[in-house]
Each structure stands twice: as C-alpha cells, then as structure tokens.
C-alpha positions as CSV (number, residue, x, y, z in Angstrom):
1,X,10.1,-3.2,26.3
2,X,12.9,-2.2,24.7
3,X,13.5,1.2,22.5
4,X,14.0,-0.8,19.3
5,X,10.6,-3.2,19.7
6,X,8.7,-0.3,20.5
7,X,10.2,1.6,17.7
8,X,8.9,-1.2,15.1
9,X,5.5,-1.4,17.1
10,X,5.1,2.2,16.3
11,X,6.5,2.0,12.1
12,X,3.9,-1.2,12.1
13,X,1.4,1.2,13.6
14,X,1.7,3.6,11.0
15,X,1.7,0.8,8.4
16,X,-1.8,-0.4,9.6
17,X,-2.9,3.6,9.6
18,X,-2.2,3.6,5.7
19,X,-4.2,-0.1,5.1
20,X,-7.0,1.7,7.2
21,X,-6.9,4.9,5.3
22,X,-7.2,2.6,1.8
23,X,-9.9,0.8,3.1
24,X,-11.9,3.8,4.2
25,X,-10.9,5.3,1.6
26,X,-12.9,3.0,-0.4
27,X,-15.7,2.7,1.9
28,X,-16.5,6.5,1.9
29,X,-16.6,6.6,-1.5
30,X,-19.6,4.0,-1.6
31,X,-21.4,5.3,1.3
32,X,-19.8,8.4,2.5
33,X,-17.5,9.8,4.7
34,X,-19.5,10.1,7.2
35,X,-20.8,6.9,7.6
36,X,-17.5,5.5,6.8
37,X,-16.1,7.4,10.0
38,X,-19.5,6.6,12.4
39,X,-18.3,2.9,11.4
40,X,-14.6,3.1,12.5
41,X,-15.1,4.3,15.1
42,X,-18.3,2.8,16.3
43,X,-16.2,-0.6,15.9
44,X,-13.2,0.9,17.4
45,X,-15.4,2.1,20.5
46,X,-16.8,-1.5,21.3
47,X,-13.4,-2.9,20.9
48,X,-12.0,-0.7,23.1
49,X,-14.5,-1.2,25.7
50,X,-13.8,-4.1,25.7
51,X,-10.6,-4.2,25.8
52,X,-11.0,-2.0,28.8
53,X,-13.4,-4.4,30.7
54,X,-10.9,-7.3,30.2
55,X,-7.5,-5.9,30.1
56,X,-7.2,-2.3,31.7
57,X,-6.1,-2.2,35.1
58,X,-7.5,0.1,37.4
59,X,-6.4,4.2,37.0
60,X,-6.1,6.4,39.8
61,X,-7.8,9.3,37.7
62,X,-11.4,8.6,35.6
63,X,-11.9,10.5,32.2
64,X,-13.9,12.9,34.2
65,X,-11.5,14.1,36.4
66,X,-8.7,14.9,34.1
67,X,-8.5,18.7,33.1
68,X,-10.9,18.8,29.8
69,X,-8.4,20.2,27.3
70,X,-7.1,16.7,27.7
71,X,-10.2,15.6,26.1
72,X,-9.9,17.6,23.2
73,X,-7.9,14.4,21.7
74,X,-10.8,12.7,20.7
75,X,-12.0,15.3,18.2
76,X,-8.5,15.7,16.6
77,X,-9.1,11.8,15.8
78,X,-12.5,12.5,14.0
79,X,-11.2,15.3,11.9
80,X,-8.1,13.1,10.7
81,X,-10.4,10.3,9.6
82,X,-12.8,12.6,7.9
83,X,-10.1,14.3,6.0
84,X,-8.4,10.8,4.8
85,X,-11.2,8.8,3.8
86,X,-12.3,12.3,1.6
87,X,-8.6,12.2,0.1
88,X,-7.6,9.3,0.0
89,X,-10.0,8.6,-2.8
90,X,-8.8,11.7,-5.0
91,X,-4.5,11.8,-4.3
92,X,-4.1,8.0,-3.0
93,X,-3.4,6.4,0.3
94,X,0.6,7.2,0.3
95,X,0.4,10.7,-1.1
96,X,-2.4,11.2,1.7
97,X,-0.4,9.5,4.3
98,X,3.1,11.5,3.6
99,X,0.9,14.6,3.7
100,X,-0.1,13.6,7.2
101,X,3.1,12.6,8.5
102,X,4.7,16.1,6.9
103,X,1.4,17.5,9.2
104,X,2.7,15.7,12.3
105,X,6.4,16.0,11.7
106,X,6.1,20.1,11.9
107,X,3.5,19.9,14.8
108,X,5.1,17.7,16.5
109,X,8.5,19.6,16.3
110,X,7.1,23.0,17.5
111,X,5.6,20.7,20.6
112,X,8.8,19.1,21.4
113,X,10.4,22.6,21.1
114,X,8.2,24.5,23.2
115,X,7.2,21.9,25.0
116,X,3.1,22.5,24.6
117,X,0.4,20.3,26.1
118,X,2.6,19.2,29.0
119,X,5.7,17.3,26.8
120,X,9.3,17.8,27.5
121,X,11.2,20.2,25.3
122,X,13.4,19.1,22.6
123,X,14.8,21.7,20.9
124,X,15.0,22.5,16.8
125,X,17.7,21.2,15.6
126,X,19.3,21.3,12.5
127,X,19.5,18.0,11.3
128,X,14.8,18.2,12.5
129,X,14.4,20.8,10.5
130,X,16.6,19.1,7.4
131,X,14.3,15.8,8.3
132,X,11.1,18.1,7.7
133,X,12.6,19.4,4.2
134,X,13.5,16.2,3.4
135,X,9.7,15.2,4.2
136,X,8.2,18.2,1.8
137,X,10.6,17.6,-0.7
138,X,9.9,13.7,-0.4
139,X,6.0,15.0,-0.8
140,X,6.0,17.0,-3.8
141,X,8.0,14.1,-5.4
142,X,5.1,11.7,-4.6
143,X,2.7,14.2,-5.7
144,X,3.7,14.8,-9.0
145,X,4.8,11.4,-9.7
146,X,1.0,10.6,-8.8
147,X,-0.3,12.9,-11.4
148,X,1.6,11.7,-14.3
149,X,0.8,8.3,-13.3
150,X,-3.1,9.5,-13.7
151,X,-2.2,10.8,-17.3
C-alpha cells in the first residue's frame, strides 16, 4: 500500500472517529455513558471476532504471551470513549475531537522523541513543536467561537 493511500485511510479514520463520537455523544446522553460505551464496544468486540475467525491469518504470538504492558491498550480505548461521549454532549463533536488530537499530537511527540513503548525515535523538531502551537492555538479558536455560537 502506498504512503499516500494509507495516509487518506488514516484522515478517513479519524473522520469516522468524530461521526462516532457525535453519535455517542447523543446516545450517552439518553442512556448514559456507560451504557453507551458497554454498547460500542460490545458491537465492536463481536465484529472483531469475527473478523478474526474469517480474515486473520494465523500469529506466531497469542494475546497471552505478549509482555502485559502491551495489554494496557485496551483500557486507554475505554477511557477515551468515556470521556467523548461525556463531552461531546457539553463542547461539541469538533471542539472535543481537536482537544483529542491536541492530546495525541503532544503524546505522540514525546513518544517519537524518546522513543517509549518500543517506537523509533523521531526527534523534536521545530517545525513539531510549531504544528502543536498551531494545534492549541487552532483549539482555543474553536472553543471560543463555540461559546459565542451558544449565546
């Protein structure tokens, strides 16, 4: 696959995250964030399975043989969707959403920097660190234009 198609799969990735945090959004404010959570990722667990029984080929390593902090992913995933389908609701699905990609952008830099959790390191560039201001600044714009739309 080439860098640009897998480049767009990842933007249309991140589109899909933002129609799924509206949705839930939604969702958990008529039945609660909790139960909006249980049901995305109850569904996303039988697709998954299934989508394991059908299309993964077989690993060399099974899920419990891999060293455990690599299983720590899974509970990062249940504390994003809690948080988004609580905010969503209250600052709106693309304030919410640039709030987590300014959350990612500055994780993931220090990562790729230091090279944590078993990545390469990419060092701090300028022109990263002028993307991440760019990303606040883009943030607080969002934000406040949010409020006086509210007025």
């Amino acid at each position: 696959m080439s860098l640009f198609i897998l480049l767009a799969v990842v933007v249309l990735a991140g589109a899909v995250l933002s129609v799924q945090a509206a949705i839930n959004g939604r969702l958990g404010e008529t039945v609660g964030v909790l139960r909006s959570s249980l049901l995305t990722f109850a569904v996303g667990a039988v697709v998954t399975g299934l989508l394991i029984l059908f299309f993964e080929p077989a690993q060399a390593v099974s899920l419990l043989e891999v060293p455990k902090w690599q299983l720590t992913g899974a509970l990062f995933g249940v504390v994003y969707m809690m948080v988004m389908v609580g905010a969503v609701p209250v600052v709106g699905t693309a304030v919410a959403t640039v709030a987590v990609i300014v959350g990612q952008l500055g994780m993931g830099m220090l990562i790729d920097n230091f090279g944590w959790l078993g990545n390469p390191a990419i060092e701090l560039s300028w022109s990263r660190m002028l993307a991440m201001v760019c990303l606040g600044v883009a943030l607080v714009f969002m934000y406040r234009s949010s409020l006086r739309s509210s007025e």
